[in-house]
C-alpha positions as CSV (number, residue, x, y, z in Angstrom):
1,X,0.0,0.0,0.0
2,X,1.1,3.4,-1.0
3,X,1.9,6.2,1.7
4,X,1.7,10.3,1.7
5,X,4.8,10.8,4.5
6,X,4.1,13.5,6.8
7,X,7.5,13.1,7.8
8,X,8.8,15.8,6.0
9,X,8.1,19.3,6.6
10,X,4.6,20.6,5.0
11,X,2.3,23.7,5.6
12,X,-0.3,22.9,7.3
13,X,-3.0,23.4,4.4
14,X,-1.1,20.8,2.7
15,X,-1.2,18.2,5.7
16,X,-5.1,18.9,5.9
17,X,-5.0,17.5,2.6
18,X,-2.7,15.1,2.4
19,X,-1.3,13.5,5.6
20,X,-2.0,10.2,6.7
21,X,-3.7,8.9,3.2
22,X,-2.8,5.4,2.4
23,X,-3.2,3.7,-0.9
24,X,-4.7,0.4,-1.0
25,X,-3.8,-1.6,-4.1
26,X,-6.0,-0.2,-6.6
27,X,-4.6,3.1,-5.6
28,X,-7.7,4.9,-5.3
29,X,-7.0,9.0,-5.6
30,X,-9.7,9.6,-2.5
31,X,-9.4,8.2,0.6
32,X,-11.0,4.7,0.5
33,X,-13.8,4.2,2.9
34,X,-13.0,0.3,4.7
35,X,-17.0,-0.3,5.7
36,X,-16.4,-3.6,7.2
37,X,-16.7,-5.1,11.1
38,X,-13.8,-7.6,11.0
39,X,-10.4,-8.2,9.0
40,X,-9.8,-11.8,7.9
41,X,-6.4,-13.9,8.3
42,X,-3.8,-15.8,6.0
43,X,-3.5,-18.3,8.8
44,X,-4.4,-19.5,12.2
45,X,-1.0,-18.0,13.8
46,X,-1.7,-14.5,11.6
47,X,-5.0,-14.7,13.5
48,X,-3.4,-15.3,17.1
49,X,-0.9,-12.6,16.5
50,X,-3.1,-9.7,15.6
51,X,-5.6,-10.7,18.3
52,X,-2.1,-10.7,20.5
53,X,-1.2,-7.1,20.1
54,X,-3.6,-5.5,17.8
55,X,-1.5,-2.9,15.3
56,X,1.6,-3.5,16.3
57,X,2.4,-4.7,12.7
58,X,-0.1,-7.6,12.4
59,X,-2.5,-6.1,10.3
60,X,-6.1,-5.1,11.3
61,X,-8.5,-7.2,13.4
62,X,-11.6,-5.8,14.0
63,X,-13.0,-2.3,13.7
64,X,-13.7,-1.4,17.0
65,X,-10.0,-0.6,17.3
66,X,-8.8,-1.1,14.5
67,X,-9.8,-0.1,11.2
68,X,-7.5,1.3,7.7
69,X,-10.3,4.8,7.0
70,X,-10.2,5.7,11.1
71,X,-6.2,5.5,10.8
72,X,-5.7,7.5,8.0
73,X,-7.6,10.3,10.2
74,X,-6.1,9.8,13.3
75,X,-2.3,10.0,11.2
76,X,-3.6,13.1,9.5
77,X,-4.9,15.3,13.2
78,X,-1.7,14.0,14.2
79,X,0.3,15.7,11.7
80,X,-1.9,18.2,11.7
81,X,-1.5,19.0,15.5
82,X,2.0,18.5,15.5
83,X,1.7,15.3,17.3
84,X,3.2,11.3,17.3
85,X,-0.3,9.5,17.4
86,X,-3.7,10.0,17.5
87,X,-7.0,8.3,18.7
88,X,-10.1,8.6,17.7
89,X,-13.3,8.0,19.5
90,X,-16.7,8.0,18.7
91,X,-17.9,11.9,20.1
92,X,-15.9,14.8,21.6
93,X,-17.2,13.8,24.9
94,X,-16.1,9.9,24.2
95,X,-12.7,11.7,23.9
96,X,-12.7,13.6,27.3
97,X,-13.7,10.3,28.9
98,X,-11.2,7.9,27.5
99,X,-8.4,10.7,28.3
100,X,-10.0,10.8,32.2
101,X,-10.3,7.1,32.5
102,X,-6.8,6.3,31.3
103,X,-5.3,9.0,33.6
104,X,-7.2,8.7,36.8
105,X,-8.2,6.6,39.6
106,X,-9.9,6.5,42.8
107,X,-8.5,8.8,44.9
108,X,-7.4,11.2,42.6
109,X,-8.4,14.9,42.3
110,X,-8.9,17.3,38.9
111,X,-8.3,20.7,38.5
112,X,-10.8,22.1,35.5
113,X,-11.7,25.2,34.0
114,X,-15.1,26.6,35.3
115,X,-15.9,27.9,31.8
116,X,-15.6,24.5,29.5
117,X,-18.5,23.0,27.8
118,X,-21.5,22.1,30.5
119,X,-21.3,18.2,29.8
120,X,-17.3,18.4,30.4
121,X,-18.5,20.1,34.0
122,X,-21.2,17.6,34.4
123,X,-18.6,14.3,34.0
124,X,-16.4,15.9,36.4
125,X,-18.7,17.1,38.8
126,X,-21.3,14.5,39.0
127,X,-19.9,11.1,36.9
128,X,-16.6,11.0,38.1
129,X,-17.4,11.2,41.5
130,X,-18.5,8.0,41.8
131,X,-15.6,6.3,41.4
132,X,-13.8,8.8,44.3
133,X,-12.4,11.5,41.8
134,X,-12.9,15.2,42.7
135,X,-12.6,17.8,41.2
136,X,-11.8,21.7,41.8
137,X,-12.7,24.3,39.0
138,X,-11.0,27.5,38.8
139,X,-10.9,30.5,36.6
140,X,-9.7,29.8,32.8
141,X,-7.6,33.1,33.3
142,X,-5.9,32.8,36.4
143,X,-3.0,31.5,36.9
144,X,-2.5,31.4,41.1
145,X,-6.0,29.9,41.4
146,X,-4.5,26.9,39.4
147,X,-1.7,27.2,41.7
148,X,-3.7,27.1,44.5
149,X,-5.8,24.6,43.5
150,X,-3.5,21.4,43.1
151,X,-3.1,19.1,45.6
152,X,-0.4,16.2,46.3
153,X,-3.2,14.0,44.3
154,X,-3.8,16.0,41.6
155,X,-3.3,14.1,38.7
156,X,-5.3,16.0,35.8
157,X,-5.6,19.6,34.7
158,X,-8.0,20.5,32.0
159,X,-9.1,23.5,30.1
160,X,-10.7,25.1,26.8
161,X,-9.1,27.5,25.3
162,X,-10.9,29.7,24.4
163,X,-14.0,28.6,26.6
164,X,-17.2,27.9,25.9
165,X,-19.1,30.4,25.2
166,X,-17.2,33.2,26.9
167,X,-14.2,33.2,25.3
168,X,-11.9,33.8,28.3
169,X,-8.0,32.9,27.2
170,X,-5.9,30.1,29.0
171,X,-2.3,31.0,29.3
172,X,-1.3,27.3,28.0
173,X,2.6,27.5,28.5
174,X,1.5,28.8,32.3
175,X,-0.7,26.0,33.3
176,X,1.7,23.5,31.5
177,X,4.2,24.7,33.6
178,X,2.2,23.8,36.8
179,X,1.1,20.8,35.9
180,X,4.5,19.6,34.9
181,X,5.9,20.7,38.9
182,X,2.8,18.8,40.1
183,X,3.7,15.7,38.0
184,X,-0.2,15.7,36.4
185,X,-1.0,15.7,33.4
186,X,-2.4,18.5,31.2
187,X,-5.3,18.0,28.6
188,X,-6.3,21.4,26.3
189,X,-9.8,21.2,24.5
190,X,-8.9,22.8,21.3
191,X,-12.6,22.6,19.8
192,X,-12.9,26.1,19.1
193,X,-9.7,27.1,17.4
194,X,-9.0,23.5,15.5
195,X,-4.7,23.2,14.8
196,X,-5.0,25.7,12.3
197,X,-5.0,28.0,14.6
198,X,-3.6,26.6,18.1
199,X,-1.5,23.9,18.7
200,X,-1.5,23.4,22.3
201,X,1.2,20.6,22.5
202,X,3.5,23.5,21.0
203,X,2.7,25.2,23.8
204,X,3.9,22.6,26.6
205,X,0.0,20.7,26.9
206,X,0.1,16.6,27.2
207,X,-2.5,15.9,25.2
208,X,-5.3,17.6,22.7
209,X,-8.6,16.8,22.9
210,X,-11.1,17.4,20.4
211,X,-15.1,16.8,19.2
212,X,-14.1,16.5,15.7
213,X,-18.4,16.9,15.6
214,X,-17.3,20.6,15.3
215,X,-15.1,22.4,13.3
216,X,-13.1,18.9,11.5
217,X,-16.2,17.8,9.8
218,X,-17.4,21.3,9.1
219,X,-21.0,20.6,7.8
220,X,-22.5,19.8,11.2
221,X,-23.2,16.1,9.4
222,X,-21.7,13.3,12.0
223,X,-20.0,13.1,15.4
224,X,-16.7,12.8,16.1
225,X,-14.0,12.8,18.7
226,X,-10.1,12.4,18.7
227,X,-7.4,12.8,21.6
228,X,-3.6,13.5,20.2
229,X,-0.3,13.6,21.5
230,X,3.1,11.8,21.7
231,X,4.0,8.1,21.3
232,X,4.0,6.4,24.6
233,X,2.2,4.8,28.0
234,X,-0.5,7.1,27.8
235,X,-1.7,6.8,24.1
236,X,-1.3,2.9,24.8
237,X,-3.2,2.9,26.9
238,X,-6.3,4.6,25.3
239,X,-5.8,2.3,22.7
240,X,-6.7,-0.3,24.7
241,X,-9.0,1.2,26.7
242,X,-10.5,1.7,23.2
243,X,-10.2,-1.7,22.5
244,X,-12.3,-3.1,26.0
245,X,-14.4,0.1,26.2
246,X,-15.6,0.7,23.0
247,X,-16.3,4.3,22.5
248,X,-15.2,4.0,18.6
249,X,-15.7,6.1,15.8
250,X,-17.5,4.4,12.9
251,X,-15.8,4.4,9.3
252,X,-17.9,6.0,7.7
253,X,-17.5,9.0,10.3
254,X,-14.1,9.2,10.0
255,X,-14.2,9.3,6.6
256,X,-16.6,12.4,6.1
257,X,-14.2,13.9,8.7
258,X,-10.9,13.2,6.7
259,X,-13.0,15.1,3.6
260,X,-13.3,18.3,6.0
261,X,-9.9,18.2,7.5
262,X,-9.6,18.9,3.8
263,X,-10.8,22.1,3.5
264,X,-10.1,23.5,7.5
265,X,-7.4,25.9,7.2
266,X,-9.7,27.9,4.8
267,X,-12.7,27.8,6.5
268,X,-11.0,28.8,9.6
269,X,-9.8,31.8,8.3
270,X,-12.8,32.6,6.8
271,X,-14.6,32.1,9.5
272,X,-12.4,34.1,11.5
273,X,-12.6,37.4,9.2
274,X,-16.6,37.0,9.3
275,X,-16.7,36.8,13.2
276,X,-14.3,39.7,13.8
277,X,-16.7,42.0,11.2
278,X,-19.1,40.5,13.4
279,X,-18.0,41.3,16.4
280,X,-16.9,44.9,15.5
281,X,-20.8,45.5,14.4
282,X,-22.1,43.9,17.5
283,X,-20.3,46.1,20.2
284,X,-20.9,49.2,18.4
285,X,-25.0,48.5,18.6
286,X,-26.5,50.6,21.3
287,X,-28.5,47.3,22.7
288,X,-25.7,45.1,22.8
289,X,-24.1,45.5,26.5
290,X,-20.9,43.6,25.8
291,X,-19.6,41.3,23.7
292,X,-16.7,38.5,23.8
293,X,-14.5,37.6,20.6
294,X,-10.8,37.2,21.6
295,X,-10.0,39.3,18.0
296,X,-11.3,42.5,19.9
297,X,-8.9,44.8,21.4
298,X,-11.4,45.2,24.1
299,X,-11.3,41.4,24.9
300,X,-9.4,40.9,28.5
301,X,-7.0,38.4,26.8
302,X,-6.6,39.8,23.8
303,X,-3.2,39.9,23.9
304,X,-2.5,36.8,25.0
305,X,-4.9,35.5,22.1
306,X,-3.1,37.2,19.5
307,X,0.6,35.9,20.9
308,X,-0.9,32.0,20.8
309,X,-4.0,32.1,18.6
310,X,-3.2,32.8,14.5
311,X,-7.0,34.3,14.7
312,X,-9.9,34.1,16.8
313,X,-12.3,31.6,15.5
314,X,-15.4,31.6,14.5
315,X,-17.5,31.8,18.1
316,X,-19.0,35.4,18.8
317,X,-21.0,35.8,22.3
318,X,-22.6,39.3,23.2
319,X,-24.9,40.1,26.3
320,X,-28.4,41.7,24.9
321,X,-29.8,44.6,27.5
322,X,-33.1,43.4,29.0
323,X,-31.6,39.9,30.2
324,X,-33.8,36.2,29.2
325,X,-36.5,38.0,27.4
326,X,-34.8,40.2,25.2
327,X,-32.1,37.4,24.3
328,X,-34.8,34.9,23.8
329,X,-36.7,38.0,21.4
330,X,-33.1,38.1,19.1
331,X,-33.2,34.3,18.8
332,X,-36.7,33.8,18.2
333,X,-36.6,36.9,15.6
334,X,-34.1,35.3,13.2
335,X,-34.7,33.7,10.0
336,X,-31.8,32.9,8.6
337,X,-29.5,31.8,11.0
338,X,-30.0,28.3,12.7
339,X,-31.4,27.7,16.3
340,X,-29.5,24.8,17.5
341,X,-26.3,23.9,20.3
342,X,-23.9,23.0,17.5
343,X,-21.3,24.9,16.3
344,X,-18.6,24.8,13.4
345,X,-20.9,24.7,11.0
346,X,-20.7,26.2,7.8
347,X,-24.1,27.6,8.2
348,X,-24.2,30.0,11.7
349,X,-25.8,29.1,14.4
350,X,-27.4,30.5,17.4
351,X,-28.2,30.1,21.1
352,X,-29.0,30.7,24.2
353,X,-26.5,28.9,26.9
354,X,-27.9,29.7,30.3
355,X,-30.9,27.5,28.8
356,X,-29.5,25.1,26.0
357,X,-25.7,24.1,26.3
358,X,-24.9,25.3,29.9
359,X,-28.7,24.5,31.2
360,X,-27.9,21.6,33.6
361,X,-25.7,23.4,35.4
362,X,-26.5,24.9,39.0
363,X,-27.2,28.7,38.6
364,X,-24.3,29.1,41.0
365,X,-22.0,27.3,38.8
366,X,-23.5,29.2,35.0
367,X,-22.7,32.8,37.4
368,X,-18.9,31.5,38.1
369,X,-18.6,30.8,34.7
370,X,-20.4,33.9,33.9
371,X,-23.2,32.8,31.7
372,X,-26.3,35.2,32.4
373,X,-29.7,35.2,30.8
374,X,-28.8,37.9,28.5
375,X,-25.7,36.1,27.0
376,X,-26.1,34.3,23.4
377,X,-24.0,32.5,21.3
378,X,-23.2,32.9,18.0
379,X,-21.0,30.3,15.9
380,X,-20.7,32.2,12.7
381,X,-20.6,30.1,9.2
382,X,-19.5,31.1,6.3
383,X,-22.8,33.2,4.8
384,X,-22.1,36.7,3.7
385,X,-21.8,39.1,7.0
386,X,-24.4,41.6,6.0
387,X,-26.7,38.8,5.9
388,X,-26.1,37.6,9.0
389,X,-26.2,41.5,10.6
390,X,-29.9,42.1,8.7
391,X,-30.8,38.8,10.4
392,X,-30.0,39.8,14.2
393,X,-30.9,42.9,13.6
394,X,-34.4,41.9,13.6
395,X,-34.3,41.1,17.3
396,X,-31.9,44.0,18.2
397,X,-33.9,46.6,16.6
């Protein structure tokens, strides 16, 4: 079978489009999609050694963890993130749950973000604790309460850069730094700003985490999830948790996500430039209280965005005056843009996160993280900008 070697050094447009394909011998041009459960054998010993240690040269065995289309995306994020090896899993959550079962046990304690994405607080603050893990969460922005927060235990931190939906900043290299004196690990969320634009494990992070649901495929068409980082115990292990566990991604998933890896460098760009115009509009309207978008000078971090972010993605969220009611008035009044949780879409989306994507969270917990009713969230596509200003405006005016 014919290999692309990401070995040598490519632009990153050209690994989205090229890295990790394999050729199979009728060296087909597209990726081929393997839609198939199991892998036969030459032989009885073939059989016993692949069974033995499952792709460690043997061949494939069976595609719940092992599977030709699935590898050719995890080699390609790999590349692509400037990583050794990848796995994928079958949701972005999946991912965050293989990562925390491989690295923790009973008895151990987290430090989190407060402001990651609500089901990421719910595992850690209600799943997890179950099997004796706790968990402390801290501000995304500052660094002595991450300090403060580890313990001799601590064995995990984790954060979204930029969160969900607020946009606050991590200072990677910071946190890495303390998680490397505490001997923990470090796990960054890169969801909103994909390896085009962040690469955390540059930046001194353990692994990446992603729901490849998001911004990989692109077209809001199939779930997805992938953890990345170097060669080792670690990934091993998540192999074989993947192995017993299950949480796989299907084929046919991974191949609609190999096709947007494809195209993600330019549709995070364009995104980008359409959320900054955006974002510009929406802080100059007089019912608009505030607005988050790391591209803004006016955004708390926006320096620090600009030293470890190449732009600011595509998530916009502004604070309506008038709280619930008036938010709920700008959603309801659209007609154009979509009303739905998702995000990295082409087409935009909207909503409301004290009551959609955030809802099960106490009201204590959404005010730490600083979700009021008035905030909504806007993940803008790639429509023209005007369009998308005529069709808030509707609600706003």
């Amino acid at each position: 079978m014919a290999s692309f070697s990401s070995s040598d050094k490519y632009q990153l447009s050209t690994l989205g489009v090229r890295a990790g394909t394999v050729r199979s011998d009728f060296n087909e041009h597209s990726e081929a999609l393997f839609l198939t459960s199991s892998f036969v054998f030459e032989n009885a010993a073939a059989a016993a050694a692949g069974f033995g240690d499952p792709g460690a040269g043997a061949g494939y065995v069976y595609s719940r963890y092992t599977n030709p289309t699935v590898s050719m995306l995890q080699d390609r994020l790999a590349a692509l993130e400037g990583g050794e090896a990848c796995i994928a899993t079958a949701s972005g959550m999946s991912a965050i749950l293989a990562a925390s079962m491989v690295l923790l046990k009973a008895g151990d304690h987290v430090v989190c973000s407060n402001a990651v994405f609500g089901a990421t607080v719910q595992l850690y603050s209600t799943l997890l604790t179950r099997f004796g893990i706790t968990t402390a969460f801290v501000s995304p922005s500052r660094i002595s309460d991450w300090e403060a927060a580890v313990r001799p235990n601590t064995k995990l931190l984790f954060l979204e850069t930029p969160s969900n939906p607020l946009g606050e900043v991590s200072d990677i290299a910071a946190i890495a730094a303390i998680a490397k004196k505490a001997g923990a690990t470090l796990v960054v969320d890169n969801v909103f700003c994909t390896p085009i634009l962040q690469r955390p494990l540059e930046l001194g992070a353990d692994l990446v985490v992603h729901s490849a649901t998001k911004h990989l495929d692109g077209q809001g068409r199939v779930l997805g999830g992938a953890i990345v980082g170097r060669k080792g115990p670690t990934l091993e292990a998540l192999q074989g948790f993947l192995r017993t566990a299950g949480p796989t991604l299907s084929p046919f998933n991974a191949w609609v996500i190999l096709k947007g890896l494809e195209t993600l460098e330019i549709r995070m760009l364009a995104h980008s430039e359409r959320a900054l115009q955006l974002a510009q509009w929406l802080e100059k309207h007089p019912k608009v209280a505030r607005v988050y978008y790391t591209g803004l000078a006016s955004h708390p971090q926006h320096a620090l965005a600009k030293k470890q972010q190449r732009a600011g993605g595509a998530v916009v969220s502004f604070e309506v005056k008038g709280g619930k009611d008036a938010a709920w008035k700008v959603i309801d009044s659209t007609k154009m843009i979509s009303i739905t949780g998702n995000l990295g879409d082409v087409r935009t989306t909207i909503t409301h996160p004290a009551t959609t994507t955030h809802g099960r969270l106490t009201p204590e917990a959404r005010a730490a993280a600083g979700i009021t009713d008035g905030l909504i969230r806007v993940a803008v596509g790639l429509e023209a900008v005007e369009d998308l200003k005529a069709d808030l405006s509707r609600g706003l005016s």
